[in-house]
Phi, psi and omega in degrees: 000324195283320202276346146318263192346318201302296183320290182332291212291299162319321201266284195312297177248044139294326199264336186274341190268006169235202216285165189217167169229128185245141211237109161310133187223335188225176175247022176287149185309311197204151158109158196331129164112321162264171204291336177274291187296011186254352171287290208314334175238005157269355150292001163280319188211191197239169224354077165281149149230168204258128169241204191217146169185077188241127181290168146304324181290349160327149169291318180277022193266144173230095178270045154258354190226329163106021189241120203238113196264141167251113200243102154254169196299306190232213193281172165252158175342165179243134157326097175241002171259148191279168173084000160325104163238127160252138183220087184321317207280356188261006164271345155286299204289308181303319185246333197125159180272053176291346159242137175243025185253001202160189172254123199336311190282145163213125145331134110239147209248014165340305223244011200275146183291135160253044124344287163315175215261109193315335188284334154318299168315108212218134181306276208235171213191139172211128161226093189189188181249186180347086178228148154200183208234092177268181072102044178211157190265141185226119225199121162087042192244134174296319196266258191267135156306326196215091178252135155229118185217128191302327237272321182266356180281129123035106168315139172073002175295183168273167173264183202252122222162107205072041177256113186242193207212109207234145148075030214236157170258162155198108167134318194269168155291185199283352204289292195087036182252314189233165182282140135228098180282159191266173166264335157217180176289250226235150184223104127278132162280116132108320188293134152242153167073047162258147198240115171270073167096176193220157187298302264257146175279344162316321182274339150319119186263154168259144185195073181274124168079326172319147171314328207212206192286139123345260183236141167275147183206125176220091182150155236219140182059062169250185183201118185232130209234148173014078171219141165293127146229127194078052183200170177275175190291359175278346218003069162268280201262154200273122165194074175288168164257160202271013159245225187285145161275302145275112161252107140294089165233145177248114200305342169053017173229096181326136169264192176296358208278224156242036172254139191229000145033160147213029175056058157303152168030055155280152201232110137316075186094224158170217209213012172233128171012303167240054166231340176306143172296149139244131168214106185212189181063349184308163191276330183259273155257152169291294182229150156235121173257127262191147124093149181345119165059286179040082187236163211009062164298125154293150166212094168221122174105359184285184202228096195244067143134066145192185178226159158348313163283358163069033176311178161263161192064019218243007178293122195315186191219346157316183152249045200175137171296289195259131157228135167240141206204118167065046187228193194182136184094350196284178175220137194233093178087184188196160144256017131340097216309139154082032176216019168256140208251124186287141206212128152169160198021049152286143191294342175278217180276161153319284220194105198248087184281091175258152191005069197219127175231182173054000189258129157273128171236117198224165161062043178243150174250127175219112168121338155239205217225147196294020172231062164012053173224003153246159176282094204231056201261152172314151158300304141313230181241157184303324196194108165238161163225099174239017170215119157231155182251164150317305179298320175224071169257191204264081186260156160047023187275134168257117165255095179206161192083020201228149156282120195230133158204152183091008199276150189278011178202246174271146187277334176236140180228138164254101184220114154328143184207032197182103180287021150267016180315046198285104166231138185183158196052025155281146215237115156250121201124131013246186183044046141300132164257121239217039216245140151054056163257176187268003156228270192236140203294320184249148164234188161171109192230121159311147142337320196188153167278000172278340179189151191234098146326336221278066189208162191121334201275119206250126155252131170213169188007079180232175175246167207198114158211122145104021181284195179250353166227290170235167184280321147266120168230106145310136180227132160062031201050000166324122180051050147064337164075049195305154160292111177288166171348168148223096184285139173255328151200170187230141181202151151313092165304207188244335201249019150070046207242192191225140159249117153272121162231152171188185184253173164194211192274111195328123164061054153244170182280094206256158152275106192265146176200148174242161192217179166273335181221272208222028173227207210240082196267002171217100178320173174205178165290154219240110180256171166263133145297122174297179173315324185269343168097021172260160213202140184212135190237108175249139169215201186259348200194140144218133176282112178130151184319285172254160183245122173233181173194147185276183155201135195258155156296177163264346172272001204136320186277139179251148183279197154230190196342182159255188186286144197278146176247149147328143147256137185285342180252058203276324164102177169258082176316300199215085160296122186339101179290139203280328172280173181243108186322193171188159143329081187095005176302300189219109178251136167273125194224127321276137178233117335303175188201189215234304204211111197025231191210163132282133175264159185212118196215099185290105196244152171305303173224145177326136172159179172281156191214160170191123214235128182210155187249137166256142143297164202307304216281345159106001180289146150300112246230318191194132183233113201241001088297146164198071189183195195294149153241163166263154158004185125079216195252107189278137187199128199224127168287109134295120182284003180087018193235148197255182182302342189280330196093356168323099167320106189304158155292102208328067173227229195257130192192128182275114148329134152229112165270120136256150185201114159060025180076004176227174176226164149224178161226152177233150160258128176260112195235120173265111175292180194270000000 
């Protein structure tokens, strides 16, 4: 008999626990039908879903807008069973797509008694697991538009964990043209593996207008993917939010839940298309990763003070597109195809490091545009690290492989402001291209000239050209203000090879580069200085006008440049094109790049052609057309391989179209 029952007792709450689906019918606060009693009974049992079907004839219907508004008096239930779906997009399957600018349902936190404590108060609230959220507009909330929060869940609960948030405004109106701000977007506390938006653009969240951050984030592996944060739903016209657009920060304070976190490996994007972020206009920073270790964060693919379209005015106002500040270990980009992050016209620096160590920042465009052909540079500097303490500095950071160019001050700037300051081994370099910025493409500057933490800092094999004052400068014993190089001559051998020779500083590692004037825009190979600081450089070629060259310690420190020597031989950087280009005649795709290219090509008219790749020395390399072409547009891979099937090496190497007797050329250049 006890094992009936027991068997019974089992069948019965099996049977109360599954899913069930409850259809929101009215826009009323509370009572059969509405959006709080359908939380209220999808909080009973697990994975339920909340779906929509409220007529027109509702009292909340706004038929100028296409919309049906929900005013509650007070907060709404908080999501405490897992498996919860609310599903906005089924009031489009039910009534019509009546608004196509957005979504029908919208939250609104207008009319709430604030009796309750205001601060409290969050459009929608999750403490569970795999719930999610479509398709509703969340608006007018003192606090959080969207909280998933560890913090509040129950000892022995599931944690708030996998819950994603899809198609949804927050912050904006159903339109997405204007703010009715939340006091913040989206919180996760404490929550982890929570999914923030979708590649599909229907999965895009708008997170807009807020009062406070986009989004927060304290809690660890969440992912927030293709979303406008601070633009309109067009991610056009500037409607930030009034703090940071995405903060990570970790708070070093266990909540009640079972989270113990360090707000680890969150993931900014990605390295496919329709995973990147647009984050612009915010009052504060575009994204911050914040607080004590917080160690492997992605930022990648993203859009930071511009949109895809390259509008104007859309820059964040903080001080810096990107801060990373008191973590270690993080990631800013890639050379991952799609995984390096557009950085540009934010009124700060690009990418701002303080008491931060160990984070790579690689493969990014800051200051332009991934065809290095608009001007859009940061207001500040492309990449600065100035603050550090003894107890937590600024070490071991690698910057390389990024286009840092158009910046309103140094394209890298290290500069100490605190004589306990310790910034030293960070490495810039290699294949930064370091071009036209308004001061100096590299700075590294001490606290005083009597003594620098600030050393250690190695640049090597980057092109550094066309800044507006030097291409390096030490300040203020910054890298100790080691000496640069001295070339003493450049000459021609008899078997028609080229030699540098000069002195430096015993056994250190000097560098060769040629410029049009007096920095380093084409890197060469790198020799040692003997016991005596003498030094010799043979190659085959060198392009440019002058010849320069760094030196590095054995601790680290790179000087800056040396004095420029004549080359007797400088070559042809770019020979002119004899036609008369256009837009899109012969384009390279990605330049630089790693392992050849795409080519691209336009022809007027039908003929003959003939399209090859050169070495620096003007030799042939590839001949990768040769024959009748037709009309229009045209497109050819080069594998980076020479006639033989060789990987060609990693330099400067020229595209040549001829047609009908005229020519052009673009410079191609293959990084390491």
């Amino acid at each position: 008999m006890r094992k009936v029952l027991g068997v019974t007792a089992m069948c019965l709450v099996i049977s109360l626990t599954q899913a069930a689906t409850y259809t929101v019918t009215n826009t009323k606060d509370s009572g059969p039908g509405s959006l709080r009693w359908a939380i209220g009974e999808a909080n009973v049992g697990l994975d339920d879903t909340i779906e929509f079907d409220i007529p027109t004839s509702d009292p909340g219907y706004d038929d100028s807008l296409g919309v049906w508004r929900i005013w509650p008096d007070s907060s709404l239930p908080t999501l405490t069973d897992s498996g919860t779906y609310i599903n906005g997009w089924t009031q489009t399957t039910n009534q019509g797509d009546l608004n196509p600018y957005g979504p029908e349902i919208i939250i609104c936190g207008d009319s709430l008694n604030l009796e309750e404590t205001p601060d409290s108060i969050n459009g929608l609230s999750i403490v569970s697991s795999y719930c999610k959220i479509t398709c509703l507009t969340v608006c007018g909330f003192p606090k959080d538009g969207i909280l998933i929060n560890e913090d509040l869940v129950p000892p022995d609960s599931a944690p708030a964990t996998r819950n994603v948030v899809l198609g949804c405004y927050i912050g904006t109106g159903p339109l997405g043209e204007i703010a009715h701000p939340n006091g913040g977007g989206v919180n996760i506390f404490g929550g982890w593996t929570n999914v923030i938006g979708g590649p599909d653009s229907t999965q895009r969240n708008l997170i807009s207008g807020n009062n406070g951050a986009g989004i927060r984030i304290d809690g660890d592996s969440n992912i927030v993917i293709n979303n406008y944060i601070g633009c309109n739903r067009q991610g056009s016209g500037s409607l930030g939010n009034d703090y940071h657009g995405i903060n990570i920060f970790h708070s070093a304070t266990p909540g009640q839940g079972s989270y113990y976190g360090r707000s680890i490996a969150n993931k900014i994007g990605g390295c496919s298309a329709d995973s990147g972020n647009v984050i612009v206009a915010n009052e504060g920073i575009g994204i911050v990763v914040y607080g004590l270790g917080a160690p492997d964060n992605r930022v990648m693919g993203n859009w930071i003070g511009t949109n895809p379209d390259f509008d104007p005015g859309l820059g964040n106002k903080g001080k810096a597109g990107i801060h990373l500040h008191w973590i270690e270990g993080n990631y800013v980009g890639d050379t991952v195809p799609g995984a390096g992050n557009v950085i540009v016209s934010n009124s700060g620096a690009g990418i701002l490091l303080w008491k931060t160590g160990n984070n790579v920042i690689r493969g990014n465009w800051i200051g332009t545009d991934p065809d290095t052909s608009l001007l859009l540079g940061n207001g500040e500097d492309g990449i600065r690290i100035d603050y550090a303490t003894w107890d937590t500095p600024c070490d071991s950071n690698r910057i390389e492989r990024n286009s840092i160019w158009y910046n309103g001050r140094d394209g890298v700037r290290i500069e100490s402001k605190d004589s306990s300051g310790f910034i030293f081994h960070n490495t810039i370099g290699p294949s930064n291209f370091i071009w036209n910025n308004d001061s100096n493409g590299v700075l590294i500057k001490g606290y005083s000239h009597e003594d620098s933490a600030t050393c250690g800092n190695t640049i090597t094999k980057n092109s550094i050209t066309n800044n507006g004052l030097k291409g390096i400068e030490l300040d203020s014993m910054g890298n100790w203000e080691i000496e640069a190089p001295e070339i003493e001559t450049v000459s021609w051998s008899p078997n028609d090879s080229m030699m540098v020779e000069g002195t430096a500083l015993p056994f250190a590692r000097v560098e060769v580069f040629t410029d049009p004037a007096e920095e380093g825009k084409w890197p060469h190979c790198f020799t040692t200085a003997d016991e005596d600081g003498d030094w010799i450089f043979v190659t085959d070629s060198l392009i440019g006008t002058y010849v320069t060259a760094t030196t590095t310690d054995t601790f680290g420190n790179t000087s800056e440049f040396s004095d420029t020597f004549p080359n007797p031989r400088p070559g042809i950087e770019e020979e002119p094109p004899i036609v008369a280009d256009r837009e899109g005649f012969l384009q390279i795709h990605p330049n630089p790049s790693q392992h050849g290219a795409v080519i691209f090509y336009e022809l007027p008219k039908a003929g003959k052609i003939s399209l090859a790749i050169y070495d620096a020395s003007g030799r042939l390399v590839r001949l990768l057309v040769n024959g009748i072409e037709t009309a229009g547009r045209h497109r050819i891979n080069w594998s980076g391989k020479d006639e033989t099937g060789r990987e060609v090496t990693p330099g400067v190497y020229f595209c040549r179209l001829e047609t009908d007797g005229q020519s052009v050329i673009r410079k191609l250049i293959l990084i390491e």
